[in-house]
N, C-alpha and C positions, 0 to 999 in steps of 0.2 A: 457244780456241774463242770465236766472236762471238758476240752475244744471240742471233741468226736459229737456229744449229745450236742452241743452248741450247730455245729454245720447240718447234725438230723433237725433239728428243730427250723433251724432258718430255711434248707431246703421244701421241708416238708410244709412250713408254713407258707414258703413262695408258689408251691404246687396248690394248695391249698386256695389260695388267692386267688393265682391263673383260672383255676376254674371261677371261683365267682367273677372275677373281670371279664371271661368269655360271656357268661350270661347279660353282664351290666352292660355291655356294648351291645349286643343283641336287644336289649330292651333299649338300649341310647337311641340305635339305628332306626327302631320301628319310628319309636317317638320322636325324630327326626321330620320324618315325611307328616305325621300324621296326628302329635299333639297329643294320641293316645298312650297311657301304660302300656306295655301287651302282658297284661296280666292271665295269662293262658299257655305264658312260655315254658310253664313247667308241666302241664298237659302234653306241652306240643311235643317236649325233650321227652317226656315217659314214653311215650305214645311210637317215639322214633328208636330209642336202645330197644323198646320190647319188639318192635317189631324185626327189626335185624337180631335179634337173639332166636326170634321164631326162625328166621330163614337159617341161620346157623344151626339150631337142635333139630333142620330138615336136610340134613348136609350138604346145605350151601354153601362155597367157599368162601373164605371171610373179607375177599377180595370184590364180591358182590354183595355182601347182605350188609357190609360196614356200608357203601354207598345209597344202599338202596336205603338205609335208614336215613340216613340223610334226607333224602329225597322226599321221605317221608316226611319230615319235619320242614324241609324247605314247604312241602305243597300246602300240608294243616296251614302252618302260617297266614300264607300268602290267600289263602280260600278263608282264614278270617278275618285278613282283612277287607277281601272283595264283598264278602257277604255281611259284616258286624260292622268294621271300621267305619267301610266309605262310605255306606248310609246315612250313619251317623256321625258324617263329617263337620268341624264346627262348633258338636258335642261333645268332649271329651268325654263328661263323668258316664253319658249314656252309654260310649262308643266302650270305657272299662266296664259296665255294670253287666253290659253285651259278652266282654270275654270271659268274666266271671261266669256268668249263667252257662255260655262254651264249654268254659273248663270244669266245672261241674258236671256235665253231658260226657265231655270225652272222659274224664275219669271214671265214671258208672259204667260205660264203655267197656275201657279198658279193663276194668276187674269183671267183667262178663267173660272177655275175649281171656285173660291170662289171670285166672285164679290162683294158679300157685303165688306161695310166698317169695319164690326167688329163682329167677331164671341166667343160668349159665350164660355168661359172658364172655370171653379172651379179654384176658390182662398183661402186660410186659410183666414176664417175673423177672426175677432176679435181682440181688443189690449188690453195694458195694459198701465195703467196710471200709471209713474213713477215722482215723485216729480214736477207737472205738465206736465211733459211730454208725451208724447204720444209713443208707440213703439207697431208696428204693426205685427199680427203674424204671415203673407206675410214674413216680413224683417225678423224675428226669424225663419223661417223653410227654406227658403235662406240660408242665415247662416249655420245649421245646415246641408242641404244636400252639401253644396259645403264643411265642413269643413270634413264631413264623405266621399267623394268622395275624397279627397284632403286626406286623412289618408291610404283608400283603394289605391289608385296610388301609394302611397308615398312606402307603405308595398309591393306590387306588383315588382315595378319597384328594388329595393334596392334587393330584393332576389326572388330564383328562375329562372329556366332555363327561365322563359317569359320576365322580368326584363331586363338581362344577354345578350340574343338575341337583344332585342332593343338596350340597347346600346351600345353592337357591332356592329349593321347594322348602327345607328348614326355616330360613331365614325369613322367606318373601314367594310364597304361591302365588300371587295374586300377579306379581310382576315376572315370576316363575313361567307363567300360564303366558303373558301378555307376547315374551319374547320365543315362543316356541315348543317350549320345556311340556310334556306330556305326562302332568305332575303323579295323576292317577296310576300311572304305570312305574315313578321312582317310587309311591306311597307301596306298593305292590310287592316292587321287588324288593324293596327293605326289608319287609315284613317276611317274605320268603328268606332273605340273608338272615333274617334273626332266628327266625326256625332253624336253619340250617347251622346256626352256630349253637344255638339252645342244643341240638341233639350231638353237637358235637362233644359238648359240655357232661350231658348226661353217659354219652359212652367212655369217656375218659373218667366222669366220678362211681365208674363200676366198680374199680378197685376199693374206693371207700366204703361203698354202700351197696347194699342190696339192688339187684336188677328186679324189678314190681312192678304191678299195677297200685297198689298202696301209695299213701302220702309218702313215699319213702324219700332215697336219693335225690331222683330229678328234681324233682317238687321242693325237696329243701333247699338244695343248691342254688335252684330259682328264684325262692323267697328273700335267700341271700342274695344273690344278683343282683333282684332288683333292687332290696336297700340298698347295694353299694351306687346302682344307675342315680335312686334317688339322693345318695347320702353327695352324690358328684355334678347334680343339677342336669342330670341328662346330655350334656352335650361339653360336658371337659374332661378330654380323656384322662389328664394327670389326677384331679381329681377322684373319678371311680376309681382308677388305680390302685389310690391312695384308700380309701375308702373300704376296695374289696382286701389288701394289704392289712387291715386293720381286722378287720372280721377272719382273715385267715388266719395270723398270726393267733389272735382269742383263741378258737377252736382249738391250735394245734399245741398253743402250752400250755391254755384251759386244759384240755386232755392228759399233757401230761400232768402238771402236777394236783390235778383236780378228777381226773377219770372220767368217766363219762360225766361227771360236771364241766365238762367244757367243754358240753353243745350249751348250756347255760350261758358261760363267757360269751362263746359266739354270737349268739342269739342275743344278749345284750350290748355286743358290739354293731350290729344291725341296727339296734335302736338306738344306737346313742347318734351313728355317720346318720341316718335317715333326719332327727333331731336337727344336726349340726347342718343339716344341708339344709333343711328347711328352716331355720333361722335365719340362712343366708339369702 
């Protein structure tokens, strides 16, 4: 292997990552406030690229329909956890068994609403030839939005009454509630920020995958996520990092020197961080 394949491969496995540690922090954040998986985050991401891909093949500009996807996944979120989560506050496994039976609902949904196999997306073309190598500028703007999304959290969370509240409703609701903190509404907008990061996740893995209503893209992307969320204990960011880092890298040199054997690698890199977390 020359340096050129050596920088395609690290790059690409780093892009690769970024996307599942976008999702693993989305499911950290819910499970923050609420104790619940949000096991419906790959619903909620399908549910947000199909719908901004609709508003694009209606020649919406992609200056509205990228937002308005969002929006769309910010709102699903945030409306289950008002109506599935906080009922079943207290409950975890009821409050997961609730997004399950969700995302079931919204997937049957979805494949009513967008039957084709594969809907038209915008991608960054373009690469760049490095010492043979190839690095794509899909995997550079990856990169770049998870590591500026990853800088915004970081600064957010660390200071500021917003921060502050989360992780005291994390920590200590109970003394959360006592001192003013209005827990139901940090539980809320979590849950709205994870959706909101879930679709952000599935419009950047268009490049990889198919835009669907099918088990496709979003939905795996997710399933990785969230191993990496649980392979990291939900609430250490170095951790999922590390965790979605692992499962990236599998995929991207499973692939190569395995071919499509190595969504295999991947997929057993998921189980092994999920294992390794929960040992711990």
């Amino acid at each position: 292997m020359n340096g050129g394949i050596a920088v395609q491969l690290a790059v690409d496995s780093l892009a690769a990552a970024s996307l599942y540690a976008i999702v693993a922090t989305a499911v950290a954040l819910a499970y923050s406030g609420s104790g619940t998986v949000h096991l419906a985050i790959g619903q909620v991401g399908a549910a947000a690229v199909l719908a901004s891909a609709a508003l694009l093949s209606g020649n919406v500009p992609a200056w509205l329909a990228i937002p308005a996807g969002l929006l769309v996944g910010g709102v699903l979120s945030a409306g289950a956890e008002r109506g599935l989560v906080a009922p079943a506050l207290g409950r975890p496994l009821l409050a997961a068994a609730l997004l399950v039976a969700a995302a079931v609902v919204l997937q049957e949904l979805l494949l009513a609403l967008f039957p084709h196999p594969a809907y038209a997306f915008p991608i960054a073309g373009g690469a760049l030839h490095v010492l043979g190598g190839v690095v794509h500028a899909y995997d550079l703007l990856t990169i770049g939005v998870v590591a500026a999304t990853a800088a915004g959290g970081y600064a957010l969370l660390r200071s500021g009454r917003v921060g502050a509240a989360l992780r005291l409703t994390a920590a200590a609701p109970a003394m959360a509630e006592r001192i003013g903190v209005d827990t139901a509404t940090v539980r809320t907008v979590s849950f709205a920020a994870g959706g909101v990061l879930a679709a952000a996740a599935a419009m950047l893995a268009a490049a990889r995958f198919p835009v669907s209503a099918g088990a496709g893209g979003a939905v795996l992307v997710a399933l990785r996520g969230i191993a990496a969320a649980a392979g990291g204990g939900m609430r250490l960011p170095l951790r999922i990092a590390a965790a979605a880092a692992l499962i990236g890298a599998g995929e991207v040199v499973g692939q190569y020197f395995l071919g499509s054997g190595g969504e295999f690698v991947a997929d057993a890199a998921a189980v092994l961080v999920v294992v390794a977390g929960w040992r711990r």
